[in-house]
N, C-alpha and C positions, 0 to 999 in steps of 0.2 A: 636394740637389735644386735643381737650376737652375731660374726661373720666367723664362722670356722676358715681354717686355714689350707681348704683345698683346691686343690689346682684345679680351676673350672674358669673357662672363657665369660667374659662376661656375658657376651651373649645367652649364655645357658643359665647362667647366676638371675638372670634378668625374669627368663621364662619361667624362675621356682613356682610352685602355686597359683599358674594360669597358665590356660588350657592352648594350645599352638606356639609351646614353645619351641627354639631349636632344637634341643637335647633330651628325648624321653629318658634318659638316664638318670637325671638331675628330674625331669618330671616326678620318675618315678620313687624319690628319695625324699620328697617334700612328705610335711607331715599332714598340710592344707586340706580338708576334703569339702571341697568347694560345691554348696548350693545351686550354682547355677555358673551356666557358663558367659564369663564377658570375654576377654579379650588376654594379648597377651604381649608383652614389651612392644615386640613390631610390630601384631597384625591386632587389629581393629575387630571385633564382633561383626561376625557375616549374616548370623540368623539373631531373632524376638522368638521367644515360643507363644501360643497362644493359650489362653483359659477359657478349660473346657465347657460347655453348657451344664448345666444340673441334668443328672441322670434322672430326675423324678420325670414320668412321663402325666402328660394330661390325656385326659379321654372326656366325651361326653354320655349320660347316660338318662335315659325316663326313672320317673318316679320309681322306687322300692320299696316295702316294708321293711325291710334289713338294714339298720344303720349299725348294727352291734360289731359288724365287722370291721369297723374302721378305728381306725388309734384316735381318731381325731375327726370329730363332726366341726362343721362350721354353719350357722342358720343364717342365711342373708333376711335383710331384713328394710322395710321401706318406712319410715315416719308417716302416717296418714298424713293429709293435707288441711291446714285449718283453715277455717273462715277466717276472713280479715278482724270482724269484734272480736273472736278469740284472740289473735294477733296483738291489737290494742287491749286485751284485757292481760296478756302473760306480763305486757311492757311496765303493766301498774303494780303488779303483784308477782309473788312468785310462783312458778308453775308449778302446778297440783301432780307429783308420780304417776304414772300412767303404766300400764303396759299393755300395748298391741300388738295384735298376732292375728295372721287370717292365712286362710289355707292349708297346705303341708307344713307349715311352721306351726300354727294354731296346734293342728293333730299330734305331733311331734312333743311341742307340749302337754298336750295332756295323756300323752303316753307317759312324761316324764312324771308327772304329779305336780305339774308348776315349775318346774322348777327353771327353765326359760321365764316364764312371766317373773320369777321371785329376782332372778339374775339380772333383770332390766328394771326392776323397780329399785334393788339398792345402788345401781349405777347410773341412775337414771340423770342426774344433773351433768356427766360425761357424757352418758351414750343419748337419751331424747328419742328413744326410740327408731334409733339409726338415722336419724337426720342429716348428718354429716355423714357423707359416703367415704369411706373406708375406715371410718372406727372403727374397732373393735372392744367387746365387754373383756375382763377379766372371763379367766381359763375355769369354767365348772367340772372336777373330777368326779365321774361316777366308778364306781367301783361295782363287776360282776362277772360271777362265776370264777372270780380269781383274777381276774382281768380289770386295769384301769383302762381308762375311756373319757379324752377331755371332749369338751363340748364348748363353743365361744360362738356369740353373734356377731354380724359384721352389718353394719349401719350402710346401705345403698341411697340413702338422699330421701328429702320428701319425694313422695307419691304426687305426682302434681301434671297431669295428662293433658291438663290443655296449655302448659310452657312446652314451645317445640322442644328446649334444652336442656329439660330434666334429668335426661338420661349422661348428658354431657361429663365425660370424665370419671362415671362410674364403672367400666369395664377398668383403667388404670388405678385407680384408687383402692377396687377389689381386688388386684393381682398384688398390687401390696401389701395389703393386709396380709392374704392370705400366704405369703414369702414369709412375710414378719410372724406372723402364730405360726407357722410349719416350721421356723427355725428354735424361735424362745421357747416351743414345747417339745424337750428333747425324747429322744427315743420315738420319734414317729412313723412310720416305715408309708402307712397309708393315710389318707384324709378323704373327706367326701364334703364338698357345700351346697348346699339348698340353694336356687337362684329361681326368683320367682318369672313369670312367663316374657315378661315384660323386658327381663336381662337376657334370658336364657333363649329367646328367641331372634336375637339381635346377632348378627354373623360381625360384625364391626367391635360391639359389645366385647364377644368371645375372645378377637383377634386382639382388643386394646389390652385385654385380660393377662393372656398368653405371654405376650410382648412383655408383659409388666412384671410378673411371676416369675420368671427368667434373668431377667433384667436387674430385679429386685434380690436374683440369690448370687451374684455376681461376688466373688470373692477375689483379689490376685494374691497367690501366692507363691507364682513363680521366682520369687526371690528371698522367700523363708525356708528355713532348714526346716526339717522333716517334723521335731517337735513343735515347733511352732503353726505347723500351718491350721489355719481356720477354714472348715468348709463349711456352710450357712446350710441347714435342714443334712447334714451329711447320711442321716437313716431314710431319709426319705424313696418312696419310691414310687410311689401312686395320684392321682389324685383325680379323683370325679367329680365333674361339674354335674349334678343331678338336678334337672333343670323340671319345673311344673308344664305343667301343656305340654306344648311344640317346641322342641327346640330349631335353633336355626338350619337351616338348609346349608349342607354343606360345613356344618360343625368343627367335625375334626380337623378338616381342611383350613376350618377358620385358624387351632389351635397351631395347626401345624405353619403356618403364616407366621402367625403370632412368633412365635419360636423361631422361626429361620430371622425376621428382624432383631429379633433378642441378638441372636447370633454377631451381626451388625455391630449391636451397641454395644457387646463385649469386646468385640474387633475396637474402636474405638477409644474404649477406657485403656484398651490394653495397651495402645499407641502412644497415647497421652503418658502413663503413666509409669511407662519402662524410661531408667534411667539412658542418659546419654553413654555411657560406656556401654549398653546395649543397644542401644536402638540412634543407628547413626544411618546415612544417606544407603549404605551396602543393604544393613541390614530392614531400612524401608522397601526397598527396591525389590530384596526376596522374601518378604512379607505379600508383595503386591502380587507377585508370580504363583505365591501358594494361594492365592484370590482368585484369580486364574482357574488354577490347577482343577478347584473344586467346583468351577463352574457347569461342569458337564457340556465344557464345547462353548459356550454362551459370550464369554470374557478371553479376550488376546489379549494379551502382556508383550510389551515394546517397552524397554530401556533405551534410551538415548544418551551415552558419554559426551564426554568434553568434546572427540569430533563431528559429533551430531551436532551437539550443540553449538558450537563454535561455524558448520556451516549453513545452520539456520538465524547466522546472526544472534543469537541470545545473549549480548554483551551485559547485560542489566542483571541475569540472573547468575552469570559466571563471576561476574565481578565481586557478587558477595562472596561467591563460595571458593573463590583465591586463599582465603586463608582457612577452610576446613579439613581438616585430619584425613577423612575420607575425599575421593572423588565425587562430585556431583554426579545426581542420579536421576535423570528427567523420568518419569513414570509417565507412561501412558496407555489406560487401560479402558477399551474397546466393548462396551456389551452391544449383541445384536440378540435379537429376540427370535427363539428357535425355529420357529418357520421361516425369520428373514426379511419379513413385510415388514418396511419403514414406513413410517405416516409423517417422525418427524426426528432430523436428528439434533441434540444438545449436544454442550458443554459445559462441564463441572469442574471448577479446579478449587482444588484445595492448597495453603498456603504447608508448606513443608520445610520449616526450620525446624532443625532436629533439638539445637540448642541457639540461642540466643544470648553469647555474653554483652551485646549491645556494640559490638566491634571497640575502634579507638574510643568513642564515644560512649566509654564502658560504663553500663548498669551502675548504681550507687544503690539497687534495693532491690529486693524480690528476686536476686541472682538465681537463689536455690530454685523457685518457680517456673524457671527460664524452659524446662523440657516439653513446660507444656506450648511452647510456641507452634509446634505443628500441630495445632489441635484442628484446624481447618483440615489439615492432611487425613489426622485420623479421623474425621467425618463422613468424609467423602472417600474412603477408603474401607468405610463403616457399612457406608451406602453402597459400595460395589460389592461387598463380600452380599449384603443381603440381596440386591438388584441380582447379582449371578445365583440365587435360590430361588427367587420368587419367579425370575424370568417374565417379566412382563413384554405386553405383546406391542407393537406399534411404535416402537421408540428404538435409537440409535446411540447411546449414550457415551460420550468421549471423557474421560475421568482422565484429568492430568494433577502432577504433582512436581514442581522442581523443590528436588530434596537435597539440600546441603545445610552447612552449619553458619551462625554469626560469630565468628571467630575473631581472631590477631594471632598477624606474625607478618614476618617480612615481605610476605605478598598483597597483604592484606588494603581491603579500600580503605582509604582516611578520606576526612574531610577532604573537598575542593577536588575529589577525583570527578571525571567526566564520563558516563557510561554511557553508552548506546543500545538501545533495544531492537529486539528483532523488525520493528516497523519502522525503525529509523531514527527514532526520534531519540534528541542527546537528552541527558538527564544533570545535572549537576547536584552531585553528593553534598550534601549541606550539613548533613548526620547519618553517622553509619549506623545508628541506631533506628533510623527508617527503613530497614533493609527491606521485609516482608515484602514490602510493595514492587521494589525492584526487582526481587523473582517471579512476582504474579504475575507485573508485565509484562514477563515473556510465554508466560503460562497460557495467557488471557491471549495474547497474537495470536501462537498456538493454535487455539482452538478457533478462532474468528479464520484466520489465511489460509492456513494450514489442512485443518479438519472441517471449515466452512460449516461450521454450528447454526444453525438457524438463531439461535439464545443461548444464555451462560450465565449462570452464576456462580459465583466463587465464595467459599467460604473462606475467612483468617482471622485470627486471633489479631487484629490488627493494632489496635489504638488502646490505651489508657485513658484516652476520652470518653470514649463511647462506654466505661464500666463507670466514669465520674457521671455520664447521664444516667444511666438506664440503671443505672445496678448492675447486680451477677449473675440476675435471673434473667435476666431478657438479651436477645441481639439486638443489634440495630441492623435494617435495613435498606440501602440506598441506590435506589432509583429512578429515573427519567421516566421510564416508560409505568403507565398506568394500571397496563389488562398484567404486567408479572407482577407489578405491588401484589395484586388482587389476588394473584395466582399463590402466591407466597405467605398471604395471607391464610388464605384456606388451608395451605398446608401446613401453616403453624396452630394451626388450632386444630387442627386431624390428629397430628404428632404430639400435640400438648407440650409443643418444643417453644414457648414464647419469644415473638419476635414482632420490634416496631420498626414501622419506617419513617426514615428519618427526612427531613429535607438535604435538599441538592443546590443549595444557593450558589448560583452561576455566579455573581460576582466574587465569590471568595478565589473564584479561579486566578484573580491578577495574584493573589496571595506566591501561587507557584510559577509566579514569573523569573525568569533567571536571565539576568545581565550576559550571561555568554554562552547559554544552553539554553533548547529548547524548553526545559523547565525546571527546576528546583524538585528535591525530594519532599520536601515539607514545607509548611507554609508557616501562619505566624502562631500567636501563644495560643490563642482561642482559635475554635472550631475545629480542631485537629482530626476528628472521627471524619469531619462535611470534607477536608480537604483532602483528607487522606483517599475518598470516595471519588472525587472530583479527579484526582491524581491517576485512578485506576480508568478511568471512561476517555482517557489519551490513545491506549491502546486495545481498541475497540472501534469498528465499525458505526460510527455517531445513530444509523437507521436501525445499528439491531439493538433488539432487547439484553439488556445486559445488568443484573443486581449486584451488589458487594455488599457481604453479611458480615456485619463484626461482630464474634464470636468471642473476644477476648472474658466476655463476662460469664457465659454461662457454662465454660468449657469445663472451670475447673470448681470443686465444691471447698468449699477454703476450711468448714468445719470439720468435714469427714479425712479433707486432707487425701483427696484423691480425684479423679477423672469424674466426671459426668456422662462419658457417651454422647455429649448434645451434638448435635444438627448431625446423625446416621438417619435418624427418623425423619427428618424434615426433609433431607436429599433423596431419599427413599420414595417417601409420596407423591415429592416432586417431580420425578423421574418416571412413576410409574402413574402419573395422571397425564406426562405429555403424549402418551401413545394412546390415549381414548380417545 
């Protein structure tokens, strides 16, 4: 680094090439033309920008004779259903090419000259006649009138009408596909797919569709320079679901659903995946407020600082955040549903470490990883943005978040400190590296004392245990009460957000006995995920329903090397099923 020899304070030498510095003078002499903005010597990143939704819009429409008008046809298509000797006869041999087509797919083909049936018979040991829902064949280019025109089918699952399930995860599996061929075939401006009556009359179907299609053109590039950025289908602009029969009641409405949770799961990724020099306690805080903003009235935004917090007792979650950069930032964000009928109200809290260097008890692996420790936060922050769009009726939803960072520095908690939680109970710090848990318990008071939640569930990236059980796909689930397993249940398989539940083994509790505090932060080498659950139900209401979802595993996708959006969906449906 070269330092010329001019007379500049250092203060101003500090703010060269970031944005808030003291001296626009020296701002303006820097040669930097900075991407994006973080932060600058003294001040900290105030705002995260967010990523936009894909401009392509969906619509629904009835049959046509016109398919010439689109860049891009896509035939959905069903695997007929075989008898079980067929079944036992493919198992001995290998299956005989086939190709099947009935309906507006059939005519379609033989407008073409075969050339659908011809496209399924030489892909046929991949695609089977769409058996597996969301495959797709290779891209068929016709050519006319001077105009290309691709054409691909997309596999919707066997045909099999007497398994209630059939249909199970074919609206998601078809939004994908169809994100994935509307991106790999460039220059597409329009598309149209065939869904036979069976999809296309499903208003669930639609919305899984929608959600998925969206969800699925998710790009961030808020922190690439101009040449580099990648926008997924970036020609795109249309797309009709042209459905046989009837279509659902309520359609567009479905799509537009669909869409505003998309919305959600981009909120989400985007949270997870903004570095810590942007996205710190300030800048959650006025992410939460533009949640808010856009609610149409529906969501109140409340901050609570260090004197709020400090006179609601929250000694457990300040104590982490003694040593972060920023101020602690309590979030708490309020939906009432627009006519105001409550039937019932929740709490939602999501865990909100902005960063995690594992405090004195510093990380030895997976540091760089560490941003995604508010991935609880961005869920349920995922799920407010979309709950303030969809506006559901009957429900009271209290969303909180205590946003600081796992830090070191001279204030900071070390082993053998002693914290106190908003319901009184002492804790003793055993590892600074258990922190999550000590800001949820004052999250979790919160909402039990404070906001008098009928139920609550939290989601956090919590444990390392629970990714050595379950894997990266699944949550783990844990609680006491029986009718919200059940509840959570349903709504992980609605969201196709997987999640198990885990056991509550009461005796592990002596595990977090402490000699000179009401408890210990962690317990011994094994059960870590059951203790760390066990840990969370101290400060909670013993009669109410209360679950802790650990998230640690499916937050982050470790191949694509980015954000997953998980549990926006799952807090979503869960939210918007307790007002029925």
């Amino acid at each position: 680094i070269e330092i010329s020899d001019r007379s500049v304070s250092q203060s101003s030498t500090n703010s060269i090439g970031y944005r808030g510095g003291s001296s626009s003078q020296v701002r303006n002499m820097s040669k930097m033309d900075q991407t994006f903005e973080t932060w600058s010597f003294d001040e900290p990143c105030k705002t995260m920008s967010w990523t936009e939704i894909s401009k392509a819009s969906l619509s629904v429409s009835g049959l046509s004779d016109n398919w010439d008008d689109s860049d891009l046809v896509v035939i959905g298509v069903f695997a007929p259903k075989k008898e079980e000797s067929e079944e036992d006869e493919d198992d001995k041999k290998e299956e005989e090419p086939t190709a099947e087509l009935s309906g507006e797919a059939k005519a379609y083909d033989e407008k073409m000259g075969g050339a659908l049936s011809n496209l399924m018979l030489e892909n046929f040991k991949a695609f089977k006649n769409g058996a597996s829902a969301g495959s797709v064949t290779p891209t068929l280019r016709v050519f006319k009138d001077g105009k290309s025109q691709r054409i691909a089918l997309v596999g919707l699952g066997t045909l099999d009408e007497e398994k209630d399930d059939f249909l199970d995860g074919v609206g998601s599996a078809v939004g994908k596909a169809l994100a994935t061929t509307c991106n790999s075939e460039k220059k597409v401006a329009s598309a149209k797919i065939l869904l036979p009556e069976a999809v296309g009359s499903s208003a669930s179907i639609l919305k899984d569709m929608s959600t998925s299609f969206y969800s699925n053109l998710y790009a961030d590039n808020r922190f690439r320079s101009e040449k580099s950025k990648e926008t997924p289908a970036e020609d795109l602009e249309s797309v009709t679901l042209v459905c046989e029969g009837s279509s659902a009641d309520g359609a567009d409405a479905a799509l537009e659903s669909g869409m505003k949770l998309a919305k959600g799961v981009h909120m989400a990724k985007d949270i997870v995946n903004a570095p810590h020099n942007v996205l710190n306690s300030l800048s959650l805080a006025e992410t939460a407020k533009r949640i808010a903003e856009e609610s149409d009235g529906t969501i109140k935004c409340e901050i609570l600082g260090v004197k709020e917090c400090e006179e609601l007792g929250m000694g457990a979650f300040l104590g982490v955040a003694r040593a972060s950069e920023t101020e602690p930032q309590f979030i708490h964000l309020t939906y009432t549903p627009p006519d105001g009928v409550v039937k019932k109200k929740v709490g939602i809290v999501g865990k909100g470490l902005l960063f995690d260097t594992g405090g004195y008890n510093i990380k030895t692996a997976m540091m760089e990883l560490m941003k995604f420790d508010c991935g609880g936060a961005a869920a349920v922050l995922g799920a407010a943005r979309a709950i303030g769009q969809l506006k559901p009726e009957g429900v009271e939803a209290h969303i909180c978040v205590a946003a600081c960072e796992n830090m070191i520095n001279g204030k900071g908690v070390v082993p053998s400190d002693i914290l106190t939680a908003a319901n009184g109970k002492t804790i003793e710090v055993l590892n600074t590296d258990a922190e999550g848990r000590l800001t949820l318990a004052d999250a979790i008071v919160y909402c039990d004392k404070e906001m008098g939640c009928s139920s609550i569930i939290e989601l956090s990236t919590l444990t390392g245990a629970c990714m050595v059980a379950l894997g990266s796909g699944i949550s783990g689930v844990f609680t006491e009460n029986d009718d919200l397993a059940k509840e959570l249940e349903d709504c992980a398989k609605a969201s196709e957000e997987k999640a198990w539940r885990m056991p509550m083994e009461k005796s592990y509790n002596d595990e977090l006995k402490s000699k000179i505090a009401d408890l210990k932060n962690i317990g011994g080498r094994y059960g870590g995920a059951i203790t760390a659950g066990l840990f969370l139900q101290n400060f909670v209401d013993k009669k109410k329903p209360f679950a802790h979802i650990d998230i640690a595993g499916p937050v982050w996708d470790h191949g694509k090397g980015m954000a997953t959006g998980y549990g926006a969906k799952l807090v979503t449906e869960w939210a918007v099923r307790q007002g029925k």
